[in-house]
PAROKE-509441 format. One record per residue (C-alpha): residue number from 0; x, y, z; residue in three letters. Coordinates in steps of 0.25 Angstrom, whole numbers. Layout:
REM PAROKE-509441
r num:NUM | east:X | north:Y | up:Z | residu:ALA .
...
REM end
This chain:
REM PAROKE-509441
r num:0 | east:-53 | north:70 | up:17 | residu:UNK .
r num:1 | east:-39 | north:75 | up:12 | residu:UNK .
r num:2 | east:-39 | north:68 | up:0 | residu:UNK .
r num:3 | east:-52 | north:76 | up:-3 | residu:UNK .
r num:4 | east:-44 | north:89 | up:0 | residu:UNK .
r num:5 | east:-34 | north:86 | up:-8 | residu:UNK .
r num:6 | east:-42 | north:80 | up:-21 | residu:UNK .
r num:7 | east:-44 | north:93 | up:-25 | residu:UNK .
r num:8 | east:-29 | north:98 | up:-27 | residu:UNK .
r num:9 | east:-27 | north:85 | up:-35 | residu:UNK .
r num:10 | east:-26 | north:80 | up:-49 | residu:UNK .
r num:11 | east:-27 | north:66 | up:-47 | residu:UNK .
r num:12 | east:-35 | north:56 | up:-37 | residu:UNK .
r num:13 | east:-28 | north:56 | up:-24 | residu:UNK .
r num:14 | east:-25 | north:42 | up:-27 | residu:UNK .
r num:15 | east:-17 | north:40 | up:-36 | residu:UNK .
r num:16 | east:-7 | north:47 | up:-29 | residu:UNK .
r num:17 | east:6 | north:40 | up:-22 | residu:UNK .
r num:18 | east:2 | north:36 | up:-9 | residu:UNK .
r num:19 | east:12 | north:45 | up:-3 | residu:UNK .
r num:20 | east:7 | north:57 | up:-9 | residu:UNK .
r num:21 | east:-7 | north:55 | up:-4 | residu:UNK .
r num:22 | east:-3 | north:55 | up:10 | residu:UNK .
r num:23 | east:6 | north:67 | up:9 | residu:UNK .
r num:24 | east:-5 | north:74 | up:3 | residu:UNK .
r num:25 | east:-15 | north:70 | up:14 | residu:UNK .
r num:26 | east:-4 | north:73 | up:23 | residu:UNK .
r num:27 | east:0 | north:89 | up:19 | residu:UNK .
r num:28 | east:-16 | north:90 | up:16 | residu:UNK .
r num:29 | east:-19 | north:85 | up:31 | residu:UNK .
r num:30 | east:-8 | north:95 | up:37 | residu:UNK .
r num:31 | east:-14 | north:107 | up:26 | residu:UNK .
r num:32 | east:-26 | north:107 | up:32 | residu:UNK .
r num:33 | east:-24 | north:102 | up:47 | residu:UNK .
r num:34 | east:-11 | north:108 | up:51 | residu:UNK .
r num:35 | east:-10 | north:122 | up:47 | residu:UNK .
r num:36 | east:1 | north:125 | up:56 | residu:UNK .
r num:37 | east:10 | north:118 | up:46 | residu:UNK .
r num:38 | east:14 | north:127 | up:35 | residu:UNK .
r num:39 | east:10 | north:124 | up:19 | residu:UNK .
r num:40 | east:23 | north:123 | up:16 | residu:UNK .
r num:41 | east:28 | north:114 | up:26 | residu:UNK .
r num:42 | east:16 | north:104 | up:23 | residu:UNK .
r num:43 | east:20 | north:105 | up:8 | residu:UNK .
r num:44 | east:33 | north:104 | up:8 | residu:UNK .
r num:45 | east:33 | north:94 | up:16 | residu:UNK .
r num:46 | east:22 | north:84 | up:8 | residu:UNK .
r num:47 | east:30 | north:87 | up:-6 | residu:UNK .
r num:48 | east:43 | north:83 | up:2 | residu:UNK .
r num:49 | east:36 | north:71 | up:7 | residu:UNK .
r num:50 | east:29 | north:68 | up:-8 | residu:UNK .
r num:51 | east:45 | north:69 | up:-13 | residu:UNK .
r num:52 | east:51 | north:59 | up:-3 | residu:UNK .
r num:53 | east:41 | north:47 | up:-5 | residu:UNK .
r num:54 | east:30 | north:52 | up:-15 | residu:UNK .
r num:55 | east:29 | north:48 | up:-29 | residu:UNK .
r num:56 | east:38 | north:56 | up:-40 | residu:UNK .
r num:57 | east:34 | north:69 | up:-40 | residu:UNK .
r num:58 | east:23 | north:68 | up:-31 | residu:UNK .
r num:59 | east:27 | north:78 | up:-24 | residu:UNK .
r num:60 | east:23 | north:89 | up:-34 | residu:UNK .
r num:61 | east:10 | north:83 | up:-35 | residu:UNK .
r num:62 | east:10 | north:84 | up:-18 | residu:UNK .
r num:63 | east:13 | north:98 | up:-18 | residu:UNK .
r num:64 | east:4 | north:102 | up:-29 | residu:UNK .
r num:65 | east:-8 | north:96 | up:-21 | residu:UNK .
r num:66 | east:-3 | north:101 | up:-8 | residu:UNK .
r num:67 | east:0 | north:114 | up:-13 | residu:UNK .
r num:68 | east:-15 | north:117 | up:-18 | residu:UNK .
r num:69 | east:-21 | north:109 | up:-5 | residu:UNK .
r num:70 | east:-14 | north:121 | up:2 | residu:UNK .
r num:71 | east:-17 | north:133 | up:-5 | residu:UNK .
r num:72 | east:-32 | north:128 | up:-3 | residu:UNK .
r num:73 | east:-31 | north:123 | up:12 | residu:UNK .
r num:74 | east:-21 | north:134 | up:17 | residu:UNK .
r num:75 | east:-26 | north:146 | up:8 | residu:UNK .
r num:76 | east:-21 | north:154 | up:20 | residu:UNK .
r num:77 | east:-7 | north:149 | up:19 | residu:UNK .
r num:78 | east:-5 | north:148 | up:6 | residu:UNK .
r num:79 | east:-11 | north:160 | up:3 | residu:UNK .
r num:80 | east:-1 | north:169 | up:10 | residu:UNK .
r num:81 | east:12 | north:160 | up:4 | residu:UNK .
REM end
């Protein structure tokens, strides 16, 4: 299910990315959505600091660029007002 929420923000099939990265994404995507008691900001810095330490080379742009539009669609409330 959350690979079909984040298809859409993606150039690429889910995949063929790094391992890694596709559990961080299913990760920050999960809290996005289920825990909105955690800030945007925390989830995202949090998921491009984790996709720095043990993704693959510049996979962390790719993370934040995904995560960034998977929150201005599921948080239009919180983004919005950013």
């Amino acid at each position: 299910e959350l690979v079909g929420e984040l298809s859409p923000f993606m150039d690429r099939a889910f995949e063929s990315l790094d391992t890694i990265e596709q559990v961080i994404l299913k990760m920050a995507a999960w809290e996005l959505r289920n825990a909105p008691e955690l800030p945007t900001p925390i989830i995202l810095n949090e998921a491009v600091d984790l996709a720095c330490r043990f993704g693959a080379e510049k996979g962390h742009s790719f993370v934040n660029a995904v995560l960034d539009k998977v929150a201005r669609d599921t948080r239009q409330h919180e983004t919005a007002s950013a």
